[in-house]
C-alpha positions in Angstrom: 0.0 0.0 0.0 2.4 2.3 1.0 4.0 1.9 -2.3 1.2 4.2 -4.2 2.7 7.2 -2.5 6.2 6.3 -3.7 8.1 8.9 -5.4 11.3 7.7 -5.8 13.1 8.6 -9.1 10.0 11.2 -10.1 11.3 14.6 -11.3 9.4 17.1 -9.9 9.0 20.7 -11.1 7.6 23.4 -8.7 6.9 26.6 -9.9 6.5 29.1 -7.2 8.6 26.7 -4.8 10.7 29.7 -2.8 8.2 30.0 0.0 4.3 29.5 1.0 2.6 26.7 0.1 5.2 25.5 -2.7 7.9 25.0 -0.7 5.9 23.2 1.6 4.8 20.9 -1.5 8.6 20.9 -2.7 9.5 19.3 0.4 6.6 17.1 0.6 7.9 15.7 -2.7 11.3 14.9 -1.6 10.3 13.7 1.2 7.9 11.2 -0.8 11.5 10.2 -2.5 11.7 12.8 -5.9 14.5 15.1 -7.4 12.6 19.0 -7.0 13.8 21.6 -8.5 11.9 25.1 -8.0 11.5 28.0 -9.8 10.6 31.6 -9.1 11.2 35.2 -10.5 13.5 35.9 -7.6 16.9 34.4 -7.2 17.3 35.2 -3.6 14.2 33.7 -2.7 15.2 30.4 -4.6 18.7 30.9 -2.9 16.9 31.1 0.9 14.4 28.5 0.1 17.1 26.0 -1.2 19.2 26.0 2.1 16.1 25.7 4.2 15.1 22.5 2.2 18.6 21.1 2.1 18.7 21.4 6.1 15.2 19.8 6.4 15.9 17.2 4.3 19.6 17.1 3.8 19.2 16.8 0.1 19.7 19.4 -2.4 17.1 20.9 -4.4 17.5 22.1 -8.3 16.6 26.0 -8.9 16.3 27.6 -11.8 14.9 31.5 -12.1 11.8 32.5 -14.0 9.2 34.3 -14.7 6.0 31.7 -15.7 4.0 34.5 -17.0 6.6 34.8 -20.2 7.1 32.0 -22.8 10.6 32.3 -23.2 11.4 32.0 -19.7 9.0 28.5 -19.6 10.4 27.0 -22.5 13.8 27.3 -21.1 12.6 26.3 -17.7 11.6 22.9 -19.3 14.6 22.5 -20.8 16.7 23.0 -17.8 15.0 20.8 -15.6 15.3 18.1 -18.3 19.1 19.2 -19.0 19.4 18.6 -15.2 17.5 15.6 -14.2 17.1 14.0 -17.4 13.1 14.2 -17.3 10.0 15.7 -16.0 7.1 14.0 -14.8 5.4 15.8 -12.1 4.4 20.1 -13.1 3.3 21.7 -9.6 1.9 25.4 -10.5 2.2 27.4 -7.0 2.8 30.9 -8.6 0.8 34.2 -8.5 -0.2 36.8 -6.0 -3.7 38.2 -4.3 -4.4 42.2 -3.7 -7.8 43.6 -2.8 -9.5 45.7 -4.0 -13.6 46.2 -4.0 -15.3 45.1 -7.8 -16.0 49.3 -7.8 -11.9 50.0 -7.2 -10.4 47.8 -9.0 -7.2 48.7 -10.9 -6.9 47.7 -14.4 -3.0 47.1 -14.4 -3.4 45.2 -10.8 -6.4 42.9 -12.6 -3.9 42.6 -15.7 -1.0 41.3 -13.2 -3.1 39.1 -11.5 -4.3 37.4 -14.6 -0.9 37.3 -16.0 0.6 35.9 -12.4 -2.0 33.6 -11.3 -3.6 32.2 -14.7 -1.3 32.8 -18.1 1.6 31.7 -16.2 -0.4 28.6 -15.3 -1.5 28.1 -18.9 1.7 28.9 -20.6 3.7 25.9 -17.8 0.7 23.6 -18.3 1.1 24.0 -22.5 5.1 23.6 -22.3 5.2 20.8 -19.4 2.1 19.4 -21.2 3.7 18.9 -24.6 6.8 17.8 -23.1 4.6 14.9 -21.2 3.3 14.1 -24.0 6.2 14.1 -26.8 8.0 12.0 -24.5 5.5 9.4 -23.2 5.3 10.1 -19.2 2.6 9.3 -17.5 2.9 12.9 -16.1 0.9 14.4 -12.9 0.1 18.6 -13.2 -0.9 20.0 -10.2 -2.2 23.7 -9.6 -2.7 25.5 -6.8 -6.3 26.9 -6.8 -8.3 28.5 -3.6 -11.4 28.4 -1.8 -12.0 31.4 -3.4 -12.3 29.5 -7.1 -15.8 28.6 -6.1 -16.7 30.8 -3.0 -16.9 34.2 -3.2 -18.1 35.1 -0.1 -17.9 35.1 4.2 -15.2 34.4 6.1 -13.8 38.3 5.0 -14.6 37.9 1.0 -14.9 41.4 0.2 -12.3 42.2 -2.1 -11.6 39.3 -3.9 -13.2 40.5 -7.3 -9.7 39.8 -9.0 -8.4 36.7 -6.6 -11.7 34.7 -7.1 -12.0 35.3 -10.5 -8.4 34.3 -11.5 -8.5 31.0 -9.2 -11.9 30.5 -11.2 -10.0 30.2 -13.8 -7.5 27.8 -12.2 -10.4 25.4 -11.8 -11.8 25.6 -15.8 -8.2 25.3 -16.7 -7.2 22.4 -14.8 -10.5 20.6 -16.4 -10.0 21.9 -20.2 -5.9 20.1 -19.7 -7.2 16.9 -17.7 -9.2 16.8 -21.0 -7.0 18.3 -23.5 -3.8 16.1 -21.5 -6.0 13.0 -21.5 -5.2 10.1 -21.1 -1.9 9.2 -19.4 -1.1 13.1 -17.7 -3.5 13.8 -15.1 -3.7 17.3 -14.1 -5.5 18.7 -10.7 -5.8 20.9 -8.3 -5.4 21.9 -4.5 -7.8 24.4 -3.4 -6.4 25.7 0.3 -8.3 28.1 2.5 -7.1 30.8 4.4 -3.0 29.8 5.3 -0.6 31.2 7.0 1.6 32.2 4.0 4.0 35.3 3.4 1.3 36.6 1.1 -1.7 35.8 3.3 0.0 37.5 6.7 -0.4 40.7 5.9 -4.1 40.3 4.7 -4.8 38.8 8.3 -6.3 40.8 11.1 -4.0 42.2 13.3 -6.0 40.8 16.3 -6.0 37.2 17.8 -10.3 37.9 18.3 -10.7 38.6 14.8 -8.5 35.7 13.2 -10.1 33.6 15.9 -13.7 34.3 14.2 -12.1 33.9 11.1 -10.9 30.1 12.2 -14.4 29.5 14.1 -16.3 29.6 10.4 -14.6 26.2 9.5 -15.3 23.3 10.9 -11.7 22.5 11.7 -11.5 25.6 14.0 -8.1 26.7 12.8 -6.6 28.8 9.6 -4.8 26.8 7.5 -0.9 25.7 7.2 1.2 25.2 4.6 2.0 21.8 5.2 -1.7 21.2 5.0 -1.0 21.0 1.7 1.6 18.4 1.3 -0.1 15.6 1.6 -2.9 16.1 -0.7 -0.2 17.3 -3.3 1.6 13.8 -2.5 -1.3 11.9 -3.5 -2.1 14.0 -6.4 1.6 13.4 -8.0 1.7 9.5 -7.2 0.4 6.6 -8.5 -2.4 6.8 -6.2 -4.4 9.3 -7.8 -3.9 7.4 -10.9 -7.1 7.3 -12.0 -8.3 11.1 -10.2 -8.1 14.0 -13.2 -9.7 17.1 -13.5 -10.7 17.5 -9.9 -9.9 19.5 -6.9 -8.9 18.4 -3.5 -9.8 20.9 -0.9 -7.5 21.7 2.3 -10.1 24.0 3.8 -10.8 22.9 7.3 -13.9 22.0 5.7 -15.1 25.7 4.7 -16.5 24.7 1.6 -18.9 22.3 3.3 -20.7 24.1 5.3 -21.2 27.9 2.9 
């Protein structure tokens, strides 16, 4: 049994892996026995985020810098990851970024960012990595990171979320179009976190203990959500075990999206 959740000799590609919930997936990965390497825009984030996983796990983890949301800079990821661990077979899409705004407010060149960040950049990695899969005949696993806030707009503080909702939205119908599109050996899903204690999320938190309290009280799990919360759905989505799972979402939401 404990086989399905082997991952040993998988190369793994996580983009958005220098922090939040993608590190915490990166090093859910190794732990589950692959070769990671992780990519981001920022050097000194893949830098930091290297070390820390090499002292957690005392192996060392592939980087490469890039920016998703250009073409050149994917089609040259893919090739280095596959220059430096001879193949790819599991895509985790962890990029992209959330600012507020009320529907009335909202920027046009924040909405344009967004979109490029948290969707283009997941289209343009799932059409490379895609193609790759499939030139190449691996039984490939895509995994993106959606939100709560791909199918839930509101409560638990959803004002504001015009641009985040409708780009993770988007997340969702693309995952489905490439489980489709990817069909039938590259399986391609998502994780849909809640609220979780990320560098990004922090600052978007109330200030008070009362206030994130409430916040925590709305889900039946009575707490906000962890990064690690994510690694082991993100293990089963990239292993054998979810062999026959495509198209869907798992949900690491304290069990928000049950009960509103």
């Amino acid at each position: 049994m404990t086989n399905l959740f082997d991952l040993t000799g998988k190369k793994a590609v996580v983009v958005g892996g220098a922090g939040g919930i993608g590190q915490a997936i990166a090093e859910g990965l190794i732990e589950a026995g692959a070769q990671v390497m992780i990519s981001s825009r920022k050097e000194e984030s893949l830098h930091r985020a290297q070390k820390e996983l090499k002292e957690k796990s005392g192996v060392k983890v592939l980087y490469h810098v890039c920016d998703a949301s250009k073409e050149n800079d994917v089609t040259a990821l893919v090739q280095s990851a596959v220059a430096e661990m001879g193949s790819v077979d599991i895509l985790v899409n962890s990029q992209g970024f959330n600012k507020k705004y009320l529907g009335t407010e909202f920027p046009v060149e924040q909405w344009d960012a967004m979109f490029d960040a948290n969707v283009k950049s997941v289209m343009l990695t799932c059409k490379h990595f895609g193609k790759y899969m499939k030139d190449h005949a691996i039984h490939g696993k895509i995994i993106n990171i959606s939100s709560v806030r791909g199918i839930r707009a509101v409560g638990n503080g959803g004002m504001g979320n015009v641009g985040y909702c409708s780009t993770k939205g988007a997340v969702e119908m693309l995952t489905k179009a490439y489980a489709s599109d990817l069909r039938p050996d590259i399986q391609v899903n998502a994780i849909g976190p809640t609220l979780t204690y990320t560098p990004m999320m922090v600052g978007m938190l109330p200030d008070s203990e009362e206030a994130r309290n409430k916040i925590a009280a709305a889900m039946p799990a009575e707490r906000i959500g962890l990064p690690a919360d994510c690694k082991g759905p993100a293990i089963f989505l990239a292993s054998a075990a979810s062999d026959f799972v495509t198209g869907s979402t798992i949900y690491p939401d304290g069990g928000l999206t049950s009960v509103g």
